[in-house]
PQR file of N, CA, C, O and H, with PARSE charges and radii, in Angstrom:
ATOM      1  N   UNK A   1      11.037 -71.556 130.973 -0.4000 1.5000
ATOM      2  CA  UNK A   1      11.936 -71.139 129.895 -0.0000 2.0000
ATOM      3  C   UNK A   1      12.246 -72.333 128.992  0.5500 1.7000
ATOM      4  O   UNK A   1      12.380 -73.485 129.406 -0.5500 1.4000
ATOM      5  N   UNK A   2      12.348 -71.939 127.692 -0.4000 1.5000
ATOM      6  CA  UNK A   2      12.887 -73.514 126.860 -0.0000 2.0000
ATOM      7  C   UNK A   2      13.923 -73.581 126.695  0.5500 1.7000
ATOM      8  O   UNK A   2      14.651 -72.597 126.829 -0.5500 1.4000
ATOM      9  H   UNK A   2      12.239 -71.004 127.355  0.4000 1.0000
ATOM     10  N   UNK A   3      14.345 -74.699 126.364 -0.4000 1.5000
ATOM     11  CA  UNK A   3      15.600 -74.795 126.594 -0.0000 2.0000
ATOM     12  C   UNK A   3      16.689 -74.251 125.072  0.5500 1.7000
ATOM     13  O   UNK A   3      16.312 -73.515 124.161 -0.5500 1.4000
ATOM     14  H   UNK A   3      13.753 -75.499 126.255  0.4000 1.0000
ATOM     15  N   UNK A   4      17.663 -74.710 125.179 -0.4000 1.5000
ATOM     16  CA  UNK A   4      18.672 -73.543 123.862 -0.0000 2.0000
ATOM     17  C   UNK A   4      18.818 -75.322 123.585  0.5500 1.7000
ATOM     18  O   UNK A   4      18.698 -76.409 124.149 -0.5500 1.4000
ATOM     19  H   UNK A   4      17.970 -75.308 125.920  0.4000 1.0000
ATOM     20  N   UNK A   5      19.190 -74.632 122.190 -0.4000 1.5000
ATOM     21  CA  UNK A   5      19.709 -75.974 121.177 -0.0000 2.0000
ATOM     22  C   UNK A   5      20.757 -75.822 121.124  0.5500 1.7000
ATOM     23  O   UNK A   5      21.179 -74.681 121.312 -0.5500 1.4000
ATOM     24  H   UNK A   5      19.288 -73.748 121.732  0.4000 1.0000
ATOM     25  N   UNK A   6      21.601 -76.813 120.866 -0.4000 1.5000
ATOM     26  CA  UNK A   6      23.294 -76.807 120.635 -0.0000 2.0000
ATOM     27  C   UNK A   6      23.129 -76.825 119.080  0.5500 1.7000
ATOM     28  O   UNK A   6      22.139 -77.162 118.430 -0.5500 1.4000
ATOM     29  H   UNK A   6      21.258 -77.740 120.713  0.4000 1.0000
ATOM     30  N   UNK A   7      24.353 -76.375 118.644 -0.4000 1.5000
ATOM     31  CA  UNK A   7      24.697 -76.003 117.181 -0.0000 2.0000
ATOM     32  C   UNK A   7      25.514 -77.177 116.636  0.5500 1.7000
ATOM     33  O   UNK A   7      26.742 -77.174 116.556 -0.5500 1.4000
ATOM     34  H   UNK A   7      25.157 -76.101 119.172  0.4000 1.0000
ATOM     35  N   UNK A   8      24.490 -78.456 116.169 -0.4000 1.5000
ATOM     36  CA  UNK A   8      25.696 -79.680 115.864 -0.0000 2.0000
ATOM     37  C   UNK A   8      26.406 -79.432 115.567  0.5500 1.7000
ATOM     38  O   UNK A   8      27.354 -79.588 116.335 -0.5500 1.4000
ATOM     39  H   UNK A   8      23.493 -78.459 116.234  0.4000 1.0000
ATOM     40  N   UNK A   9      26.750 -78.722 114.015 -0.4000 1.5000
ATOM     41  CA  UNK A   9      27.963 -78.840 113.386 -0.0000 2.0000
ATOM     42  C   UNK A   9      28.951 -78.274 114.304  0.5500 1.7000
ATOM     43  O   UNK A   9      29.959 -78.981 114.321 -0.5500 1.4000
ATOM     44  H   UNK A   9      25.979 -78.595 113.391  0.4000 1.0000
ATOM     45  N   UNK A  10      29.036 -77.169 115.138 -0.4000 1.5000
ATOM     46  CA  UNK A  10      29.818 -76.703 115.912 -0.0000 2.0000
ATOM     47  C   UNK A  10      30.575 -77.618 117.404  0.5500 1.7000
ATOM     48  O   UNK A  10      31.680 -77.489 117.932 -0.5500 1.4000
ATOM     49  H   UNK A  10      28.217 -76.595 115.123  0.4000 1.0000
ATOM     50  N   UNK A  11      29.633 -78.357 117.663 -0.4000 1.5000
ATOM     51  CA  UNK A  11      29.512 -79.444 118.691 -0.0000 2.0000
ATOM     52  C   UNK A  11      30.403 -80.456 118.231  0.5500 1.7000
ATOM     53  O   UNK A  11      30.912 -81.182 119.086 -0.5500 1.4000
ATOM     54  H   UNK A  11      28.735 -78.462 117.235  0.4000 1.0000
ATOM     55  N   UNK A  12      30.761 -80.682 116.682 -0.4000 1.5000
ATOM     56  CA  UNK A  12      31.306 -81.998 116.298 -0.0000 2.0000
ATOM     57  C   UNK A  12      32.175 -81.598 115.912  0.5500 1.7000
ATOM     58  O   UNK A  12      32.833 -82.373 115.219 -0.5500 1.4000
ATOM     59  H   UNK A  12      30.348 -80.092 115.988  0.4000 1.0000
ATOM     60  N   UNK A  13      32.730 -80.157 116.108 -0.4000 1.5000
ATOM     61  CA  UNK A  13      33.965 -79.381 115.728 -0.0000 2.0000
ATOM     62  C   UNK A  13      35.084 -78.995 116.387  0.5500 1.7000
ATOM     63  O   UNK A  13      36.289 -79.144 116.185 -0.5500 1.4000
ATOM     64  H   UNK A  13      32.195 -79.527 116.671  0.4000 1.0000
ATOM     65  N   UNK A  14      33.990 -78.112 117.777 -0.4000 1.5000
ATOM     66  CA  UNK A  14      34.832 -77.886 119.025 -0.0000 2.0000
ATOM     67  C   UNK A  14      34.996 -78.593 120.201  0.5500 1.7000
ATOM     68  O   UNK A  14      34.126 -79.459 120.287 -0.5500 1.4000
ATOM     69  H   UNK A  14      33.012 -77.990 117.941  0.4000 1.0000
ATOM     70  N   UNK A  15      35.704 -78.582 121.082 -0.4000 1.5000
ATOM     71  CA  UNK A  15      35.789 -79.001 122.248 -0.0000 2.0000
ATOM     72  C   UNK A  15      35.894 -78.268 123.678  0.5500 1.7000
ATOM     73  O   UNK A  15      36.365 -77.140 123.535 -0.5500 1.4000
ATOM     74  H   UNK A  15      36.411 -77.879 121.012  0.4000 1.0000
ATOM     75  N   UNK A  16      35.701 -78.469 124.525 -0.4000 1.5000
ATOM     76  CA  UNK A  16      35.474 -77.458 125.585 -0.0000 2.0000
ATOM     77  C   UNK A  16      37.067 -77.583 126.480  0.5500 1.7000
ATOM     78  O   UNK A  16      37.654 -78.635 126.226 -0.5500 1.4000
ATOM     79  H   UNK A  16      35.319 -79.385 124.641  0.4000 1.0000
ATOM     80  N   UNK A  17      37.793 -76.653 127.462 -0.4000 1.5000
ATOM     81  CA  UNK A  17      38.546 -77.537 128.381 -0.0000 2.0000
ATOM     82  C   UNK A  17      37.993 -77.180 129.363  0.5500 1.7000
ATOM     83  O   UNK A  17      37.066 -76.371 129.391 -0.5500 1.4000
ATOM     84  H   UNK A  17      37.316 -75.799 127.669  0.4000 1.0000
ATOM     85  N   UNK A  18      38.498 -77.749 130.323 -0.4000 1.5000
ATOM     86  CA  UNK A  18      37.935 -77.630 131.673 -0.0000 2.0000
ATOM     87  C   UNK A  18      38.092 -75.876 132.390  0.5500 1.7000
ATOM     88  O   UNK A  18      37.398 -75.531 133.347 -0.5500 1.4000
ATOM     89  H   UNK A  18      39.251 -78.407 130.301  0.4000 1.0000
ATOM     90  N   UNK A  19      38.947 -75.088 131.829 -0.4000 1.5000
ATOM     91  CA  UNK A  19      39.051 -73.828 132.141 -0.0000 2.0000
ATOM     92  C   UNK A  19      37.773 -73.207 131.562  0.5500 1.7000
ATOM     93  O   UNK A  19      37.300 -72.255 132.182 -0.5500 1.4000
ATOM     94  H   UNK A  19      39.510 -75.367 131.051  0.4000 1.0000
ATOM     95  N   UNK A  20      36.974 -73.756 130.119 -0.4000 1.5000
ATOM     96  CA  UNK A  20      36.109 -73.105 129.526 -0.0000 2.0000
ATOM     97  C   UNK A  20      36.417 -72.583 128.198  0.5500 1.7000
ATOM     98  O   UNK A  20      35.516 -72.083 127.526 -0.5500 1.4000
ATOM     99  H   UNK A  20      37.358 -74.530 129.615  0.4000 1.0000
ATOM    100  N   UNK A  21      37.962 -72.680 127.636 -0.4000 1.5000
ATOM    101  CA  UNK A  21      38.105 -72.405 126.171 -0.0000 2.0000
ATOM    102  C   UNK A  21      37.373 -73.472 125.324  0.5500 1.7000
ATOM    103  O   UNK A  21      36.464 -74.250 125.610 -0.5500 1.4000
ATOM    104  H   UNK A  21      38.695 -73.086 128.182  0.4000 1.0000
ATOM    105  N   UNK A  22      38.076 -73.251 124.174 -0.4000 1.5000
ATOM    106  CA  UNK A  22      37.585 -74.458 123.107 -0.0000 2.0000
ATOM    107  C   UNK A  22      38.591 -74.462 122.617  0.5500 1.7000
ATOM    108  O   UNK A  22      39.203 -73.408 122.442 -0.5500 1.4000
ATOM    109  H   UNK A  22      38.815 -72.619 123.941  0.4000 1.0000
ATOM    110  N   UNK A  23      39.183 -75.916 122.158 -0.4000 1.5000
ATOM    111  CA  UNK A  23      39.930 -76.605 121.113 -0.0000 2.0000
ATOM    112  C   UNK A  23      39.184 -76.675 119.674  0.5500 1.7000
ATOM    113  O   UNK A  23      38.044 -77.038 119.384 -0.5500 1.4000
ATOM    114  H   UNK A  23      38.686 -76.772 122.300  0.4000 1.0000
ATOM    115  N   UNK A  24      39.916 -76.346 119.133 -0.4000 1.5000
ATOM    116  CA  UNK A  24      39.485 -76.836 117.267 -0.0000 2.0000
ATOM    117  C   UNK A  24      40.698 -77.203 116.828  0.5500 1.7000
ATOM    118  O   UNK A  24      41.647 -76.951 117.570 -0.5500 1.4000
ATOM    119  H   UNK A  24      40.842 -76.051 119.369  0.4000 1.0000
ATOM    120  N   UNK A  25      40.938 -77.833 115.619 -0.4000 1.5000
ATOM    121  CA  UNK A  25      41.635 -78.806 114.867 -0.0000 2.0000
ATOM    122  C   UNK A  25      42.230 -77.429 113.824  0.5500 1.7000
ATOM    123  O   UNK A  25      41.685 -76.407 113.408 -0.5500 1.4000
ATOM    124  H   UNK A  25      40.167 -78.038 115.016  0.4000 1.0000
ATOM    125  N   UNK A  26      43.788 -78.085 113.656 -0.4000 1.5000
ATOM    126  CA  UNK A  26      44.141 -77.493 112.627 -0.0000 2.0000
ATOM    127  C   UNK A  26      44.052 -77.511 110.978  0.5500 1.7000
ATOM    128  O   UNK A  26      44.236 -78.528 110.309 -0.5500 1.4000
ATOM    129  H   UNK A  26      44.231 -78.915 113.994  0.4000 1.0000
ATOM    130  N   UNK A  27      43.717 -76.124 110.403 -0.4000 1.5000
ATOM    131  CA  UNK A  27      43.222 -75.813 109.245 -0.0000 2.0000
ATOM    132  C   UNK A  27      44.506 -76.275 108.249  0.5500 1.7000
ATOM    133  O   UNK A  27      45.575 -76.650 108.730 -0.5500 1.4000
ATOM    134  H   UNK A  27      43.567 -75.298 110.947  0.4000 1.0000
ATOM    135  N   UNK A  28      44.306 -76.213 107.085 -0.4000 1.5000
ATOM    136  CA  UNK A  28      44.931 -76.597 105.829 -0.0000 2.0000
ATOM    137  C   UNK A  28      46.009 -78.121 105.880  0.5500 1.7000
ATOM    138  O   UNK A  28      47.167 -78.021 105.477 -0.5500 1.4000
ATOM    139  H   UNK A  28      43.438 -75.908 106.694  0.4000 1.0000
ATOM    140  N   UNK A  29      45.613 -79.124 106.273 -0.4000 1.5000
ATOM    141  CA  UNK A  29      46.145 -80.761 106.511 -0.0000 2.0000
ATOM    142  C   UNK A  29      45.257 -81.349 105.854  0.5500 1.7000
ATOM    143  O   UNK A  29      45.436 -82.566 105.894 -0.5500 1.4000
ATOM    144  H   UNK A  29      44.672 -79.206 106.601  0.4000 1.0000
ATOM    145  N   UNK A  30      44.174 -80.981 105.127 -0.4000 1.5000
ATOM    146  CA  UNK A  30      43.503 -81.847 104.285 -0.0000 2.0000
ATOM    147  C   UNK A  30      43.515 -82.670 103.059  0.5500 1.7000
ATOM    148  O   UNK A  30      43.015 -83.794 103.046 -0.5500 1.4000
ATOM    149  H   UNK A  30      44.028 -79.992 105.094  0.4000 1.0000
ATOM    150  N   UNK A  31      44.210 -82.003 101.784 -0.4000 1.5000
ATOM    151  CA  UNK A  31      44.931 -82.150 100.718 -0.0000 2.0000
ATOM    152  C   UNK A  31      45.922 -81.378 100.211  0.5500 1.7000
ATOM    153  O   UNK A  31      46.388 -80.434 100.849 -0.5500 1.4000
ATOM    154  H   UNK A  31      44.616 -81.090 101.794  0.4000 1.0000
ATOM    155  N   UNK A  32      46.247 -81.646  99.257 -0.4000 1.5000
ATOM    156  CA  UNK A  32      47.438 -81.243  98.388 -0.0000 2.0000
ATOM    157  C   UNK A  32      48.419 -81.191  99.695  0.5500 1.7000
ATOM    158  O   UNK A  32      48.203 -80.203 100.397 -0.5500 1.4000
ATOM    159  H   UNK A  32      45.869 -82.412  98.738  0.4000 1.0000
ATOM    160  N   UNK A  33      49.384 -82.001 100.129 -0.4000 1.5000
ATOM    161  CA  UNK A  33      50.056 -82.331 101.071 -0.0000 2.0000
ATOM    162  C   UNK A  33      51.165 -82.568 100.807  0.5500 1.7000
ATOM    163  O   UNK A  33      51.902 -82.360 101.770 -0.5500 1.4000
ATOM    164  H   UNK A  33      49.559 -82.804  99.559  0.4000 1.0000
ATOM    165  N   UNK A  34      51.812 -83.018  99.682 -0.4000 1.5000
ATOM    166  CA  UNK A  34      52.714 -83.463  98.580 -0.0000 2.0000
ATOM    167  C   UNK A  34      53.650 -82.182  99.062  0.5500 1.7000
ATOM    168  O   UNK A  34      54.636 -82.241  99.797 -0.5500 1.4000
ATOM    169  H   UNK A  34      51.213 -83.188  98.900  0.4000 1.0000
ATOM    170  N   UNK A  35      53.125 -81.123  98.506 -0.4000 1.5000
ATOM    171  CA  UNK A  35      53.683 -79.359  97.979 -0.0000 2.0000
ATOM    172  C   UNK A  35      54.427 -79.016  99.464  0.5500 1.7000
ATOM    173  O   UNK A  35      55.554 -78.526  99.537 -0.5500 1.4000
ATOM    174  H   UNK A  35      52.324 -81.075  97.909  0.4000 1.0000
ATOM    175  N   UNK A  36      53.659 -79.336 100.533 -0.4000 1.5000
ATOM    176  CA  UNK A  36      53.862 -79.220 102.222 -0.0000 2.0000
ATOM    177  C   UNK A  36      55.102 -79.247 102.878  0.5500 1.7000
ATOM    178  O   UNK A  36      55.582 -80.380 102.825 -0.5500 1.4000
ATOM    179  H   UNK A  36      52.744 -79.735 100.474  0.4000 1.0000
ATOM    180  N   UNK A  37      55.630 -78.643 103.326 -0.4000 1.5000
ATOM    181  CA  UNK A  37      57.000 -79.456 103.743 -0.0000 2.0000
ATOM    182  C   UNK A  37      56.788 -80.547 105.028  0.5500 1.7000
ATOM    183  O   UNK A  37      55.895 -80.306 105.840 -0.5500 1.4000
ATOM    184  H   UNK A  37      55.240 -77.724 103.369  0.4000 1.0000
ATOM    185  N   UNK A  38      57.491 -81.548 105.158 -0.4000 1.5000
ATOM    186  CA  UNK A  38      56.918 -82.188 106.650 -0.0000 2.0000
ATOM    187  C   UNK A  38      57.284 -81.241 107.973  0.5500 1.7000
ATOM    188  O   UNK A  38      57.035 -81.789 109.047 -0.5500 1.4000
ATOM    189  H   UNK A  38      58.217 -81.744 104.498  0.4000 1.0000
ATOM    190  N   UNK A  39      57.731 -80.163 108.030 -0.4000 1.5000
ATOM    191  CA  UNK A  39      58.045 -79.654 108.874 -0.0000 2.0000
ATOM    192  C   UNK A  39      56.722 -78.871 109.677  0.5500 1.7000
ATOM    193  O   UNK A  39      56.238 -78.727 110.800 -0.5500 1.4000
ATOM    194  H   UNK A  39      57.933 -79.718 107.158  0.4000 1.0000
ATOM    195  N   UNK A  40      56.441 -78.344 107.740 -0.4000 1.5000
ATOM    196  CA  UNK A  40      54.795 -77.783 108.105 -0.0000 2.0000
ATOM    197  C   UNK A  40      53.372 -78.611 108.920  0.5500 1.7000
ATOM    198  O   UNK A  40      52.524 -78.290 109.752 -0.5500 1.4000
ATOM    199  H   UNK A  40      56.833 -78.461 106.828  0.4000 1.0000
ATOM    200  N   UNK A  41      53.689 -79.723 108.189 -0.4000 1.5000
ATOM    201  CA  UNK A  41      52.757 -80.870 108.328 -0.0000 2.0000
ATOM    202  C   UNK A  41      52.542 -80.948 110.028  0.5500 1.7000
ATOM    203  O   UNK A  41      51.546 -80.743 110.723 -0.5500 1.4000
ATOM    204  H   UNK A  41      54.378 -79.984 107.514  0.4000 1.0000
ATOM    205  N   UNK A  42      53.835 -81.310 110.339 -0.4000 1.5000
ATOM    206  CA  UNK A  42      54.076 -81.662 111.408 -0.0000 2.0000
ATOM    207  C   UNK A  42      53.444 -80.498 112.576  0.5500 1.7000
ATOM    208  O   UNK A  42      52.550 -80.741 113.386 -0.5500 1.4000
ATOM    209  H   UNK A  42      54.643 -81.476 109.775  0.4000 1.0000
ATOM    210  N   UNK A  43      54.026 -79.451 112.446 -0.4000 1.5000
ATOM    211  CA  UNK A  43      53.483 -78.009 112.990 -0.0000 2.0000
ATOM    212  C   UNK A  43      51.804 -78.115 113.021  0.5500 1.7000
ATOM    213  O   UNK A  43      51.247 -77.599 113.990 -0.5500 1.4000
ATOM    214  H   UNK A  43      54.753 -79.253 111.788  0.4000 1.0000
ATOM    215  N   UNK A  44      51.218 -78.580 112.290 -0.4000 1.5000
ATOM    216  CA  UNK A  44      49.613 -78.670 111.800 -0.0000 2.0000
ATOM    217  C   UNK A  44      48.967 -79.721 112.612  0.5500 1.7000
ATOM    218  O   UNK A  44      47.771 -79.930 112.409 -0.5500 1.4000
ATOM    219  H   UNK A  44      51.671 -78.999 111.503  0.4000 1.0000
ATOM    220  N   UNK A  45      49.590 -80.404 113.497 -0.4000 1.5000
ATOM    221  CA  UNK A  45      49.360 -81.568 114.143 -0.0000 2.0000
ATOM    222  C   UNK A  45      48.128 -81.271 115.316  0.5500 1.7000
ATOM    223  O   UNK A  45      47.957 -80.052 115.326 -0.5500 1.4000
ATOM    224  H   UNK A  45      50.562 -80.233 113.662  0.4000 1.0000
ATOM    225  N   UNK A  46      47.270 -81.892 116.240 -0.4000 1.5000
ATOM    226  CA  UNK A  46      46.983 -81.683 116.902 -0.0000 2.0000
ATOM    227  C   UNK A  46      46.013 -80.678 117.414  0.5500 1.7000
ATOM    228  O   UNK A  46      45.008 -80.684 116.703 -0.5500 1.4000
ATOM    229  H   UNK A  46      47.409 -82.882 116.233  0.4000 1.0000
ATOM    230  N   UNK A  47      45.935 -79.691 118.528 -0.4000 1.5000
ATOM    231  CA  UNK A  47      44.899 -79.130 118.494 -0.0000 2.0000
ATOM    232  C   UNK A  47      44.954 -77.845 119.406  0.5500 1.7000
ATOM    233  O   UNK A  47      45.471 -77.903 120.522 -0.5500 1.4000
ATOM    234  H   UNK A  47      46.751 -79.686 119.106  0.4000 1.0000
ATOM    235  N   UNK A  48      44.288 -76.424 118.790 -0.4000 1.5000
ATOM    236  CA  UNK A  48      44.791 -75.152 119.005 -0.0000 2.0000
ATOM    237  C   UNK A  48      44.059 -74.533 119.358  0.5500 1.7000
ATOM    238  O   UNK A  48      43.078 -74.534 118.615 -0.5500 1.4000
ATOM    239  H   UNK A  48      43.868 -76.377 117.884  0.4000 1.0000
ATOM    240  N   UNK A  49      43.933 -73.663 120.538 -0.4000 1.5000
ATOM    241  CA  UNK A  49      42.943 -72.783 121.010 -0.0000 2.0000
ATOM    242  C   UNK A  49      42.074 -71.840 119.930  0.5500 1.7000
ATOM    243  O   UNK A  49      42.616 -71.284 118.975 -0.5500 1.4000
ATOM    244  H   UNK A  49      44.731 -73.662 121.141  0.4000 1.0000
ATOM    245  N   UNK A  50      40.670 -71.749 120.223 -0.4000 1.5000
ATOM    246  CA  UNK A  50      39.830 -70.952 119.696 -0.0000 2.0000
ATOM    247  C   UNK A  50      40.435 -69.613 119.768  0.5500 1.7000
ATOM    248  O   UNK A  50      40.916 -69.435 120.887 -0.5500 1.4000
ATOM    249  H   UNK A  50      40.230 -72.202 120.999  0.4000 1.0000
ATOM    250  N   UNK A  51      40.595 -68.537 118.927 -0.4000 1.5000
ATOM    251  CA  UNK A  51      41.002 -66.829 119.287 -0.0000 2.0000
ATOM    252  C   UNK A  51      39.576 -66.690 120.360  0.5500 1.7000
ATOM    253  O   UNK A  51      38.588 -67.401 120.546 -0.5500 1.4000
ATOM    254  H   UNK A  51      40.204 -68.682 118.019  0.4000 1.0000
ATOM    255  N   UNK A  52      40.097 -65.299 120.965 -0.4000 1.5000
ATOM    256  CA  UNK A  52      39.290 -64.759 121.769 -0.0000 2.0000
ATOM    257  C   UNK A  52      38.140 -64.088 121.522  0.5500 1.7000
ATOM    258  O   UNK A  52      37.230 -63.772 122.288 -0.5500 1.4000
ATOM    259  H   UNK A  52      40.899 -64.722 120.814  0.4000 1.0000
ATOM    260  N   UNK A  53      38.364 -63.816 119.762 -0.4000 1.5000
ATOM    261  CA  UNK A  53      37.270 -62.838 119.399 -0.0000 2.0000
ATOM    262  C   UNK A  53      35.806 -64.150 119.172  0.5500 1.7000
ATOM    263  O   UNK A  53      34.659 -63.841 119.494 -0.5500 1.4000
ATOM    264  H   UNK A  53      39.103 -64.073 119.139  0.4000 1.0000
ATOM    265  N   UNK A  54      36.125 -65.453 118.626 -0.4000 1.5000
ATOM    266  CA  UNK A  54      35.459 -66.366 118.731 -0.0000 2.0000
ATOM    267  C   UNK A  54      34.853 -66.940 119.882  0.5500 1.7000
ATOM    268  O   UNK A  54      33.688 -67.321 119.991 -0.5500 1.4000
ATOM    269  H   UNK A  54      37.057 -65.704 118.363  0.4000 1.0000
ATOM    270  N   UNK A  55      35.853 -66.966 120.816 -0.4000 1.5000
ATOM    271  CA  UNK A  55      35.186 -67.409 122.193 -0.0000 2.0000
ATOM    272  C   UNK A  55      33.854 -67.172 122.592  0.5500 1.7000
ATOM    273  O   UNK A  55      33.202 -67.896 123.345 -0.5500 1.4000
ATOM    274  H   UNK A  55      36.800 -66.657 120.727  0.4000 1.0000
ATOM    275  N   UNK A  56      33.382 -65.863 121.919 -0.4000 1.5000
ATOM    276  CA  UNK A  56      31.878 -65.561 122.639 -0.0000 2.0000
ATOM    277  C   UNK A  56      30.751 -66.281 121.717  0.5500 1.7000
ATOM    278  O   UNK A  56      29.618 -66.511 122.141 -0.5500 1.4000
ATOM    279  H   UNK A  56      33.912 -65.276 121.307  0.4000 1.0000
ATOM    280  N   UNK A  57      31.180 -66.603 120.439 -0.4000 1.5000
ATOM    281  CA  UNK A  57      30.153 -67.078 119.392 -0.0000 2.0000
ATOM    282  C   UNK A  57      30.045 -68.626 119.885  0.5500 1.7000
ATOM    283  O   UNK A  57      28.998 -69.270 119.955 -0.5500 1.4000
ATOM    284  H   UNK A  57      32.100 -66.416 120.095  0.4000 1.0000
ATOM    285  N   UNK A  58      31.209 -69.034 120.176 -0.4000 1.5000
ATOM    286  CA  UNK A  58      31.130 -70.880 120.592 -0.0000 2.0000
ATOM    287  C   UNK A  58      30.087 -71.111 121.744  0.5500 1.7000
ATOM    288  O   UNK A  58      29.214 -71.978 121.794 -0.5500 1.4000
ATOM    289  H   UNK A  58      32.059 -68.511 120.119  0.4000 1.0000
ATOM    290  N   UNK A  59      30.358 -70.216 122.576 -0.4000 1.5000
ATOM    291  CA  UNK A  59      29.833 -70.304 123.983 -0.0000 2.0000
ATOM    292  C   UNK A  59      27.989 -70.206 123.418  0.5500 1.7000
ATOM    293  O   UNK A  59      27.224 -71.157 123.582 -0.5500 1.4000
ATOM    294  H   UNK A  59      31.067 -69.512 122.535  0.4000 1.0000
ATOM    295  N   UNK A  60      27.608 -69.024 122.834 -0.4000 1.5000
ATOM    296  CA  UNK A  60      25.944 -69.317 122.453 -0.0000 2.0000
ATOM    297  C   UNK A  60      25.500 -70.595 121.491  0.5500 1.7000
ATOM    298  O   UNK A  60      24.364 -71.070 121.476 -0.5500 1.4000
ATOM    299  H   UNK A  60      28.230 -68.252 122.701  0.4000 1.0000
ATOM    300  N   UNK A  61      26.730 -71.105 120.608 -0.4000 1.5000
ATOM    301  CA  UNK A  61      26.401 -72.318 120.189 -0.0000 2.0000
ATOM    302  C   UNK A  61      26.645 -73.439 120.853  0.5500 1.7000
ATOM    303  O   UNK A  61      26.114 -74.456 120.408 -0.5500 1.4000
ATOM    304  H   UNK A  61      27.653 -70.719 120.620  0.4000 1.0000
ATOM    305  N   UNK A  62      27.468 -73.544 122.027 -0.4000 1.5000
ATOM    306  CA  UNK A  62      27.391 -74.609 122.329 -0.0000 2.0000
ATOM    307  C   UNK A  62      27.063 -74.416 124.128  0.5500 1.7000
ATOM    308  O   UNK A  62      27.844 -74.977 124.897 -0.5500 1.4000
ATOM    309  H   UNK A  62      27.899 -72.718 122.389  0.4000 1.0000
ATOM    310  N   UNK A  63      26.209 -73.829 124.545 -0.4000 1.5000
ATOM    311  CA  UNK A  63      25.288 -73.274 125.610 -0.0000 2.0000
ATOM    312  C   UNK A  63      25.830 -74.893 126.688  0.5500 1.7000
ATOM    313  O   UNK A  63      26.635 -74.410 127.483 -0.5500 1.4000
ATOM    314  H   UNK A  63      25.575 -73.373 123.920  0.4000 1.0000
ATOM    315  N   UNK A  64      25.763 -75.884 126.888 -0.4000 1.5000
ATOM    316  CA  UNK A  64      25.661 -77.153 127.635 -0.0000 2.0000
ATOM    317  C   UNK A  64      27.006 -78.274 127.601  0.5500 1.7000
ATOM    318  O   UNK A  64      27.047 -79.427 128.031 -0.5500 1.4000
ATOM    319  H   UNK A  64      25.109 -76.277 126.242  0.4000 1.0000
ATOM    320  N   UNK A  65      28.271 -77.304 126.792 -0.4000 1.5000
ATOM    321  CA  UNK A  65      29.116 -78.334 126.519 -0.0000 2.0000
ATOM    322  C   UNK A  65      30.089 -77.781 127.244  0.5500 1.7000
ATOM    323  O   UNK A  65      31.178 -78.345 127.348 -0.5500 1.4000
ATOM    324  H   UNK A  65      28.238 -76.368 126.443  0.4000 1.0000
TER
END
């Protein structure tokens, strides 16, 4: 059998935990930050489980991680 390719961009995106979810990074902290309140900012910090409906798409892209 050959082997499956991992999906870089996805690989340099997500993270696995040891239960088997994935971590990804929170969306809209990139620019226009000014407008933001720091409360928001702050809330945006860090790093948030994949939804469940995603869970199955990560797993065929990232087959070894």
């Amino acid at each position: 059998m050959p082997k499956l390719k991992t999906h870089k961009g996805a690989s340099k995106r997500f993270k696995r935990t040891a239960s088997g979810k994935f971590l990804r990074g929170s969306a809209f902290k990139r620019h226009i930050l000014t407008s933001k309140t720091t409360k928001r900012k702050r809330g945006l910090r860090g790093t948030v489980l994949v939804s469940a409906q995603d869970q199955g798409k990560l797993e065929l892209m990232l087959p070894y991680k």
